[in-house]
Wavefront OBJ file of the C-alpha trace (Angstrom):
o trace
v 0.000 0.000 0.000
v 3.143 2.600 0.733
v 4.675 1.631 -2.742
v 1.227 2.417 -4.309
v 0.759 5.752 -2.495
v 4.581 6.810 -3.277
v 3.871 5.945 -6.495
v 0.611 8.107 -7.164
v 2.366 10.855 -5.221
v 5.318 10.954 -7.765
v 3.053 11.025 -10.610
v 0.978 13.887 -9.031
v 3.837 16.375 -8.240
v 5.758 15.478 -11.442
v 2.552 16.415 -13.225
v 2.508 19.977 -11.306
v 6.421 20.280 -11.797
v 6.108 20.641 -15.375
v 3.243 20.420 -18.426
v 2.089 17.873 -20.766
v 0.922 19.826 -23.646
v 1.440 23.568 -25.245
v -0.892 25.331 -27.589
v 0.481 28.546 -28.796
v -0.258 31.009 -31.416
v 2.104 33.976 -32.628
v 2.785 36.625 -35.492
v 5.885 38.329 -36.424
v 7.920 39.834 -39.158
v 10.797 38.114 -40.922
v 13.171 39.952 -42.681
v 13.822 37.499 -45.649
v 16.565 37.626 -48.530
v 15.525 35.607 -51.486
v 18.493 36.858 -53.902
v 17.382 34.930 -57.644
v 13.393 36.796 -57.038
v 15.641 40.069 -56.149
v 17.474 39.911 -59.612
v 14.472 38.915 -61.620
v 12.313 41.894 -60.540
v 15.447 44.551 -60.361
v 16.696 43.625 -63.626
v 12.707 43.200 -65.543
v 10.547 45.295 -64.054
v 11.613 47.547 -60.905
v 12.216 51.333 -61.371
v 15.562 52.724 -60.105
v 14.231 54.253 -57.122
v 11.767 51.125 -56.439
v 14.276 48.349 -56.422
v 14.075 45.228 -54.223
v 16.375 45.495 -50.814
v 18.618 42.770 -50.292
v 16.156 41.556 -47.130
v 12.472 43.257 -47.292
v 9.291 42.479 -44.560
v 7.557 39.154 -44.775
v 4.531 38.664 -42.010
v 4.106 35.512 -40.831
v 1.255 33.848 -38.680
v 1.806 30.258 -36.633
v 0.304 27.594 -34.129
v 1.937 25.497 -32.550
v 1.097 22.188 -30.384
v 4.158 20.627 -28.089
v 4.654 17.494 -25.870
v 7.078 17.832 -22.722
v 8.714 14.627 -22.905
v 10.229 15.990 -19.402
v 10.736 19.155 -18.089
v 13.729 19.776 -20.205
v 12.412 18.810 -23.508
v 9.295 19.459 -25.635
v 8.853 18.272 -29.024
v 6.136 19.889 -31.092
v 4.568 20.839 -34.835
v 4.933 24.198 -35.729
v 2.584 25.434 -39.009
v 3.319 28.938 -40.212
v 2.013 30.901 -42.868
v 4.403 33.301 -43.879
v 3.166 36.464 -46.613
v 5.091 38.737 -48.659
v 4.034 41.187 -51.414
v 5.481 43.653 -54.244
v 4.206 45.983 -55.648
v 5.257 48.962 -58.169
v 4.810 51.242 -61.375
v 6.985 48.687 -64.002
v 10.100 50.663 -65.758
v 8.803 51.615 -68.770
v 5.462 53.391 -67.047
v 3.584 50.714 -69.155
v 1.283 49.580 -66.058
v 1.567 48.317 -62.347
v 3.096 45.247 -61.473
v 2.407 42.814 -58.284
v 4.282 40.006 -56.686
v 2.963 38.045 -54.265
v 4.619 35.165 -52.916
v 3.383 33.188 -49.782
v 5.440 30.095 -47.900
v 3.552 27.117 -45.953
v 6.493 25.944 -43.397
v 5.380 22.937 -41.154
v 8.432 21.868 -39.479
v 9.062 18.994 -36.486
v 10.141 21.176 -33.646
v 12.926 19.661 -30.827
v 13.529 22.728 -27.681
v 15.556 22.104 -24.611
v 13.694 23.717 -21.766
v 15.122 26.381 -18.977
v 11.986 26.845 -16.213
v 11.639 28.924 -12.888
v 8.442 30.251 -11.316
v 6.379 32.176 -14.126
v 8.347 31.478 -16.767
v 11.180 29.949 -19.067
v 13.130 29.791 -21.999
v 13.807 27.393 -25.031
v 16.423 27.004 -27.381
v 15.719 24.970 -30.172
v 15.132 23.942 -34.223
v 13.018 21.945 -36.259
v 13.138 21.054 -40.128
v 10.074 20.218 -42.590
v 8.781 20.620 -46.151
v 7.871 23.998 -47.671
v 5.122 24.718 -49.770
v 5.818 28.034 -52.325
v 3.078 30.002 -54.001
v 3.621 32.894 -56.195
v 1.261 35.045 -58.180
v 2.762 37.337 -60.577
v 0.202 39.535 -61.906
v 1.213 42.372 -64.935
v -1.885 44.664 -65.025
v -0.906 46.397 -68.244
v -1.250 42.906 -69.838
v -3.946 42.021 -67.862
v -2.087 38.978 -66.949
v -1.986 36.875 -64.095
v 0.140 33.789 -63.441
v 0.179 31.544 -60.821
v 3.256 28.975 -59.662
v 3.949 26.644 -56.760
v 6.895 24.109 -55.552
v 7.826 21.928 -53.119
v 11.273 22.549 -50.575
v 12.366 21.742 -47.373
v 13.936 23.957 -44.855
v 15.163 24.102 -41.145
v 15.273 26.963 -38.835
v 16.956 27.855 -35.310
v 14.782 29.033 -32.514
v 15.176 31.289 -29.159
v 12.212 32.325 -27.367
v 11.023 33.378 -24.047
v 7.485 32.606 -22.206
v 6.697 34.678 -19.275
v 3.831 34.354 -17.066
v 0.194 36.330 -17.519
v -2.435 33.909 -15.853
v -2.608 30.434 -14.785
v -1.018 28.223 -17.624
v -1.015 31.332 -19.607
v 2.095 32.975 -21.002
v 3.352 35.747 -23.294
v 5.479 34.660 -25.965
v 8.551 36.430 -28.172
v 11.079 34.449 -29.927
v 13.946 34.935 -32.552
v 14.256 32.657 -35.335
v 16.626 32.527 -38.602
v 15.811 30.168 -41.397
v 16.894 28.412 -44.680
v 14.697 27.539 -47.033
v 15.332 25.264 -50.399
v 12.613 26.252 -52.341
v 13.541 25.131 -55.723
v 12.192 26.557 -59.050
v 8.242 27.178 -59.139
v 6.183 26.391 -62.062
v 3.015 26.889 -63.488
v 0.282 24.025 -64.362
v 1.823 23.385 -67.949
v 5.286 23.567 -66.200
v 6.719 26.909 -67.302
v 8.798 28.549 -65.011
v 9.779 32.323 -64.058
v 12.597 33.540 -66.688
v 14.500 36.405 -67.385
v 17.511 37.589 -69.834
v 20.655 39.245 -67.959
v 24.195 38.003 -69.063
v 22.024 34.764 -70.355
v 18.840 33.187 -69.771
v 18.098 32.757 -66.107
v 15.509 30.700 -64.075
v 14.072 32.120 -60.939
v 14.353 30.169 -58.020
v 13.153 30.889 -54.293
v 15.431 29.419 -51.797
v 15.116 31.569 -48.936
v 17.278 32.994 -45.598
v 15.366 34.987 -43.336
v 15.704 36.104 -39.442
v 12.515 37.096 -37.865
v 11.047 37.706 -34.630
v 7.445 37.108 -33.322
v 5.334 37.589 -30.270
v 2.429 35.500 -29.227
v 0.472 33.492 -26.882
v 0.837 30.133 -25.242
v -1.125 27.691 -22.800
v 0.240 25.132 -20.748
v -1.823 21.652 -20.173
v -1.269 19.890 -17.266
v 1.182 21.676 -15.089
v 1.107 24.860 -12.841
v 3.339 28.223 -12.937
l 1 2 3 4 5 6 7 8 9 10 11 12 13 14 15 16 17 18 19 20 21 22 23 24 25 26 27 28 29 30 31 32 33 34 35 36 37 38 39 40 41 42 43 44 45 46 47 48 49 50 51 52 53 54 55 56 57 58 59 60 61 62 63 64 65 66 67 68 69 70 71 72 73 74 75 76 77 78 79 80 81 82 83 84 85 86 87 88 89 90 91 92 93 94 95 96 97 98 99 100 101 102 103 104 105 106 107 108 109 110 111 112 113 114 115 116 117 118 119 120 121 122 123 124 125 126 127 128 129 130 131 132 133 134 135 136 137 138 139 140 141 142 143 144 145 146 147 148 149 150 151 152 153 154 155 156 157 158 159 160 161 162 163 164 165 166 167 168 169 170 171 172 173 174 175 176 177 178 179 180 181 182 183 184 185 186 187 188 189 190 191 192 193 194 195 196 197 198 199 200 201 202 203 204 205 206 207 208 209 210 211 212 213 214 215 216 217 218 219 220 221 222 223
């Protein structure tokens, strides 16, 4: 009877110690450098004084479900949606030109846990496919083209939780990525192409750094 009530009791405080389960929800800005996309709008059809930085604002919006395998370690699923648009007069003045391209990054998340009362900190990555969609749209043609891959990428991850209820934290975190993207095409396979110093196809491998803020619940465990 002892062993079965030291058992139950090591259950029950290792349950308070430290969660089960996170839910969590962000949105934040990455600053992402996609160099091939940069050259094919600068050299075809961006102004001089409307030409593509080397990194330029993406938004991106995530959730996120974990498992603490013990209080030191959480694996999760992370699925952002990350959103980036261009937008200008093309060089000649003939019309406007848009550029939307939008990135669906699920990756397998692995974080190593530092906890104290109200809060803690993880340090972390995770790797997954990537799903590209670009829209190029020339309104002076009245044209509008749409193209998609398939990637993978990985990312590195800091971010803090600190303590605003009961199982209820504020989130910000600090994340770079790499993204193989590949080469997107269109339904009858064509691809994005331009002529500087040859014949060039556009890919959109990605590097970005970012940082987002957010909310998270714990399941299972107590501040």
């Amino acid at each position: 009877m002892k062993k079965i009530l030291l058992l139950s009791s090591i259950l029950f405080f290792t349950k308070i110690l430290f969660p089960q389960t996170e839910l969590k929800a962000t949105m934040g800005v990455n600053f992402i450098s996609v160099a091939s996309m940069q050259d094919y709008v600068n050299q075809t059809y961006a102004p001089y004084d409307a030409q593509l930085n080397t990194f330029n604002a993406a938004v991106m919006f995530s959730v996120e479900g974990g498992y603490y395998l013990n209080s030191k370690f959480e694996m999760g699923i992370e699925i952002p949606y990350q959103i980036y648009s261009y937008t200008t007069i093309e060089k000649t003045g003939a019309g406007q030109y848009d550029l939307s391209y939008d990135e669906l990054m699920p990756s397998v998340m692995a974080y190593y846990v530092l906890s104290g009362t109200g809060y803690n900190f993880k340090f972390g990555g995770g790797v997954g496919p990537r799903f590209v969609f670009v829209t190029e749209e020339k309104k002076w043609q009245g044209t509008s083209e749409d193209y998609s891959s398939i990637g993978f990428g990985g990312l590195l991850r800091i971010e803090a939780n600190t303590s605003l209820a009961d199982n209820i934290f504020a989130n910000i975190g600090l994340d770079l990525r790499y993204d193989v993207n590949g080469e997107p095409e269109d339904d009858n396979g064509g691809k994005l192409e331009y002529n500087y110093q040859g014949i060039k196809t556009v890919n959109f491998n990605t590097f970005s750094a970012g940082v987002k803020l957010g909310i998270s619940y714990l399941i299972g465990g107590s501040n």
